[in-house]
C-alpha positions in Angstrom: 23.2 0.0 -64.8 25.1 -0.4 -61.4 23.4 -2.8 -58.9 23.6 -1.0 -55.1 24.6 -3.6 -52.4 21.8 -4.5 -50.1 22.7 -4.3 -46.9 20.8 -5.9 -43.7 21.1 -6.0 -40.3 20.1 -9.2 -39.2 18.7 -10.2 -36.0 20.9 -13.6 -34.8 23.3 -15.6 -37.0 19.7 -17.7 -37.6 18.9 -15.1 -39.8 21.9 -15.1 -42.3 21.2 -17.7 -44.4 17.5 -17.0 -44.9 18.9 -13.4 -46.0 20.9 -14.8 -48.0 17.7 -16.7 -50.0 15.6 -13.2 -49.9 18.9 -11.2 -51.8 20.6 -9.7 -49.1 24.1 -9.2 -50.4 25.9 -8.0 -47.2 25.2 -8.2 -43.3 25.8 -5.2 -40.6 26.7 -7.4 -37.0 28.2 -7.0 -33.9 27.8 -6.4 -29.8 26.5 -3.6 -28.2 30.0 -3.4 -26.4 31.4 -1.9 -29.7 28.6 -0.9 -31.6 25.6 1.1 -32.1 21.5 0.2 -32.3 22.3 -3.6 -33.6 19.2 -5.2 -34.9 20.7 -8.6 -33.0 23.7 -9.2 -30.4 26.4 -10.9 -31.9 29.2 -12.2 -29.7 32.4 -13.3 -31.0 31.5 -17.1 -31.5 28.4 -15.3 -33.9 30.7 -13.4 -35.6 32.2 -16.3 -36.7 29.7 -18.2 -37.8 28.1 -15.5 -39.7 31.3 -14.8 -41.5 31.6 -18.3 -42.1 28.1 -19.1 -43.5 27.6 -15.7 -45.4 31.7 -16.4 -47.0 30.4 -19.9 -47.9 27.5 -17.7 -50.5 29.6 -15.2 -51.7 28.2 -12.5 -48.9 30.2 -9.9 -46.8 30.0 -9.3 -43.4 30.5 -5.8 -41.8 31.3 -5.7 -38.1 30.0 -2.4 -35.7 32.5 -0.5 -34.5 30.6 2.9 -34.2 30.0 3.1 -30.4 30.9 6.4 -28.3 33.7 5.4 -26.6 35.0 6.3 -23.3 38.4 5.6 -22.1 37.5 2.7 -20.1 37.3 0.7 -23.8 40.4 1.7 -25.2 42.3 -0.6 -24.5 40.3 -3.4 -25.8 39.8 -1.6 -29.3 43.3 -3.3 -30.6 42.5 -6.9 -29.8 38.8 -7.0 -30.9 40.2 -5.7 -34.2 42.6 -8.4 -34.2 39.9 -10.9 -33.6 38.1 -9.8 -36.5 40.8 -9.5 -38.5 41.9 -13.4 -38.0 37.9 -13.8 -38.6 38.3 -12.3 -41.7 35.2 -9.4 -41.4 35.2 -7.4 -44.6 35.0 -4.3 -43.3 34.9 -2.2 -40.1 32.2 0.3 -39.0 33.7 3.3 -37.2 32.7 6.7 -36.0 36.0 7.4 -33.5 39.6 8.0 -34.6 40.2 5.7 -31.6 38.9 2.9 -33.9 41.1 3.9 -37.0 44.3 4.2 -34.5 42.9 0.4 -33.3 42.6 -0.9 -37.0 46.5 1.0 -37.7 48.1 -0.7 -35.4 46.4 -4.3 -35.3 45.1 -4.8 -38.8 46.3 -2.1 -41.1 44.6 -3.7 -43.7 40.7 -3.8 -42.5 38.7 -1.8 -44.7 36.9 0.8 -42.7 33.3 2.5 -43.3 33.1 5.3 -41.8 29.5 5.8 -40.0 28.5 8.9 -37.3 25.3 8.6 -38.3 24.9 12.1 -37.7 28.0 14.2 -39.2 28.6 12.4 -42.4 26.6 15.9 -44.3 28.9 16.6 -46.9 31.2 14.6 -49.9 34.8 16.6 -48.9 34.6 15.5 -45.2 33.8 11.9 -46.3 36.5 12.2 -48.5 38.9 13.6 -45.5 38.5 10.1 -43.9 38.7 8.2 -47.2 42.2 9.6 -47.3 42.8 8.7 -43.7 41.9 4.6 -44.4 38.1 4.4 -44.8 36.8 3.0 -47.9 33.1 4.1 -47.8 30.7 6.9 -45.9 27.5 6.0 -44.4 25.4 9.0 -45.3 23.4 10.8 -42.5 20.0 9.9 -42.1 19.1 13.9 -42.4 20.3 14.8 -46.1 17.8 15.2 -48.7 17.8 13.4 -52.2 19.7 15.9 -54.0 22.3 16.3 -51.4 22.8 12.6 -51.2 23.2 12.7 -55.1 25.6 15.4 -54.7 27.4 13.9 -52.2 28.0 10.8 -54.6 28.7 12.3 -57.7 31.7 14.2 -55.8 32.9 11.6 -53.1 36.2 9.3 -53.4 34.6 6.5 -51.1 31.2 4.4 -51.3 28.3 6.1 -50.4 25.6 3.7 -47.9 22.6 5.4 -47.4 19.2 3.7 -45.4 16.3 3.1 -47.4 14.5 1.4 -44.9 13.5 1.1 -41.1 13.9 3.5 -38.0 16.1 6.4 -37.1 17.6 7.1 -33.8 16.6 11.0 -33.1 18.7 11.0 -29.9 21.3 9.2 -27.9 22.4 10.0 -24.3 25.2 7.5 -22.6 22.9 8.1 -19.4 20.6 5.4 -18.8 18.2 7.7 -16.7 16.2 9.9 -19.7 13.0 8.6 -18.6 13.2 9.4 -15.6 14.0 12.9 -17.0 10.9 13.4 -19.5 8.9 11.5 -16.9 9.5 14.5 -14.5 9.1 17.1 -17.2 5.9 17.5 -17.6 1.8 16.6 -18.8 3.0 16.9 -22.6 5.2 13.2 -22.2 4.4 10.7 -20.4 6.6 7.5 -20.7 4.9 3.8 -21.2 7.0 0.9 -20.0 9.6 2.3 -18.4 10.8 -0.6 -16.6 10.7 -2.7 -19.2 13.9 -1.8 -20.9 13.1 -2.9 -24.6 9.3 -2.1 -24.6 9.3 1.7 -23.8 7.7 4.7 -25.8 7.8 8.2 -25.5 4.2 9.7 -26.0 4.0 13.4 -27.8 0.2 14.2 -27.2 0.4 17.3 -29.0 1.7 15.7 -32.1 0.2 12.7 -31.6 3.5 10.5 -31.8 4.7 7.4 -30.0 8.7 7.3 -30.0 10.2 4.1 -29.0 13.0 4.4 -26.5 15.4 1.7 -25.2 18.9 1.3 -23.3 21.5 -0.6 -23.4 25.2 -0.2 -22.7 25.3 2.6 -25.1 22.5 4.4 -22.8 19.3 5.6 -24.0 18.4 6.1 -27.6 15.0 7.8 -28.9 13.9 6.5 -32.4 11.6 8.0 -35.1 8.1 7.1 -34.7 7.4 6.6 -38.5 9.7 4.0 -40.7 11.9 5.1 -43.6 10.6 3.4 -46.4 11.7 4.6 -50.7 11.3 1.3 -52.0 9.2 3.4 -54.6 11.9 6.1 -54.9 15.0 4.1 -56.0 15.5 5.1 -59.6 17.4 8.2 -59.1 19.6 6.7 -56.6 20.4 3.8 -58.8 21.1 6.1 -61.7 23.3 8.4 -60.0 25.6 4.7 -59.0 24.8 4.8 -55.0 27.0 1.6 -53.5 24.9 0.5 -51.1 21.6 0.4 -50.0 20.6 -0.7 -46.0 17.6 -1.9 -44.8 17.6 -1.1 -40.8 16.2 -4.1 -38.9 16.4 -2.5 -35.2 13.2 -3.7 -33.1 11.8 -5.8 -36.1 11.1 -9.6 -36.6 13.0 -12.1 -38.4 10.0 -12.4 -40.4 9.5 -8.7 -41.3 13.1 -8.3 -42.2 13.0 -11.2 -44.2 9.8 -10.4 -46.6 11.1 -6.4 -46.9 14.1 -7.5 -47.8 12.7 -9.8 -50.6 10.6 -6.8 -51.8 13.9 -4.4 -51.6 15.6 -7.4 -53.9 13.2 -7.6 -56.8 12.7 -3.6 -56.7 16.5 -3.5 -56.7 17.0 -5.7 -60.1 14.1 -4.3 -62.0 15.2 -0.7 -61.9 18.6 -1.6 -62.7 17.9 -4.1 -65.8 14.2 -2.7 -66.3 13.0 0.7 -65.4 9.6 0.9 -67.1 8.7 -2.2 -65.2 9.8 -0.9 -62.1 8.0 2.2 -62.1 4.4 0.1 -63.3 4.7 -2.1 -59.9 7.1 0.7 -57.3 3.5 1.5 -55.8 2.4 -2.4 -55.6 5.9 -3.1 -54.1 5.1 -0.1 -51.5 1.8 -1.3 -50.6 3.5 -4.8 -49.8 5.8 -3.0 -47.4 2.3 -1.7 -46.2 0.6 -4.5 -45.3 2.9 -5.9 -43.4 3.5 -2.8 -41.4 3.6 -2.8 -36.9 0.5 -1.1 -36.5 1.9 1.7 -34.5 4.8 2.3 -37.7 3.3 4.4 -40.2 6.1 4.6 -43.3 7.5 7.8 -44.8 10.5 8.9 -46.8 12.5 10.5 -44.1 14.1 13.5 -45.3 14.9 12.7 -48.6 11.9 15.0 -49.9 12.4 17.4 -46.7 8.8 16.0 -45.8 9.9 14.9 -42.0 9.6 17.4 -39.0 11.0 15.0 -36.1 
């Protein structure tokens, strides 16, 4: 049976080779310039040494691409493809055609994946901009198992889908959302505004704590529970999913590190052993488990339509 890739973000190029030792076969990088809700900033000397190191294994490296972009950054797009192009990046994640017009004319050649995050719902749009240049669809975070299933069985192009870590729930370019829930009302109150990286958005009623952060993207509002299927990868495996990512976005080293290990061995038992797979899933889970933020409950997203966020 088909191995899926495993895909992490890492956090600095520090990261890459330890990784690389706990089975990561691939690496989403890049700067917050150009891309969206990176687990680490890369600049362009990072880049390079990540290519360099992971290349040196046998790894690929994937460079972000997906921002919203305004027209201030268009002309930039062109050269910083170029770059990665003469640094030999595997692939390119995109979102705008601005990108794919960028990758046309200064590296025709990049392989593109194309990732919205949001609006990649169905296999004949992913297949719409597999015949425009992309070679693989990151799968929105919102489809259930059986339309993921259905979306590989029928789709020209890769699938990537996230098994593990946080969701962004909403993005704004403005940097000012606090302020606006702040002003709201008693229902939300916001903790650690002016600390930029530490900040959650409090649901009383639900009894949820969101984190929220900016950066030059603006402000994004995450999931307050972690995706986590570690125990649920048997029918994706069957049905020949390409890649599986493991989002690292406010986590430790550490903790990206010992999930991804855990990911690995569940990965290669289901593929080359099923029965033994499915007599330690639930041990593997509970590992995932322990080493939990206390404020991070795990859940499976909406792959069985349990989620309500």
């Amino acid at each position: 049976m088909k191995k899926p890739e495993l895909l992490v973000t890492p956090t600095s190029v520090n990261d890459i080779l330890p990784l690389i030792e706990a089975g990561a076969d691939a690496f989403v990088v890049g700067e917050q310039r150009y891309g969206l809700r990176l687990a680490g900033e890369f600049n362009r000397d990072n880049i390079k040494k990540t290519l360099e190191v992971a290349h040196q294994h046998g790894k690929k490296v994937f460079v972000a691409m997906n921002a919203i972009f305004h027209n201030d950054k268009l002309d930039e797009l062109e050269e910083y493809v170029a770059f990665l192009s003469k640094a030999k990046a595997d692939a390119i994640i995109f979102g705008d055609p601005a990108v794919l017009m960028a990758v046309r004319a200064a590296a025709p050649d990049m392989p593109l994946h194309w990732n919205t995050e949001t609006t990649v719902t169905n296999w004949y749009t992913c297949n719409y901009w597999g015949r425009r240049g992309a070679v693989r669809a990151v799968a929105a975070r919102e489809l259930s198992m059986d339309e993921v299933i259905e979306m590989k069985e029928n789709a020209e192009v890769e699938i990537e889908i996230q098994v593990q870590g946080m969701t962004c729930m909403f993005q704004s370019k403005r940097p000012l959302l606090g302020h606006y829930f702040e002003y709201q009302g008693k229902a939300m109150e916001i903790e650690n505004r002016k600390q930029q990286t530490n900040m959650f958005l409090h649901d009383k009623e639900r009894n949820n704590k969101y984190p929220i952060f900016e950066d030059e993207n603006g402000t994004h509002i995450m999931s307050p529970n972690d995706i986590c299927i570690i125990d649920e990868l048997q029918e994706l495996i069957e049905a020949g999913m390409d890649s599986f990512k493991i989002d690292g976005v406010l986590k430790t080293p550490e903790y990206i590190i010992e999930v991804t290990k855990l990911y690995r061995k569940a990965i290669d038992l289901c593929a080359c052993d099923p029965d033994q797979y499915d007599k330690i899933k639930h041990e593997l889970l509970e590992k995932i488990e322990e080493i939990q933020p206390e404020n991070r409950s795990l859940d499976t997203g909406f792959f069985f339509k349990e989620t309500v966020y």
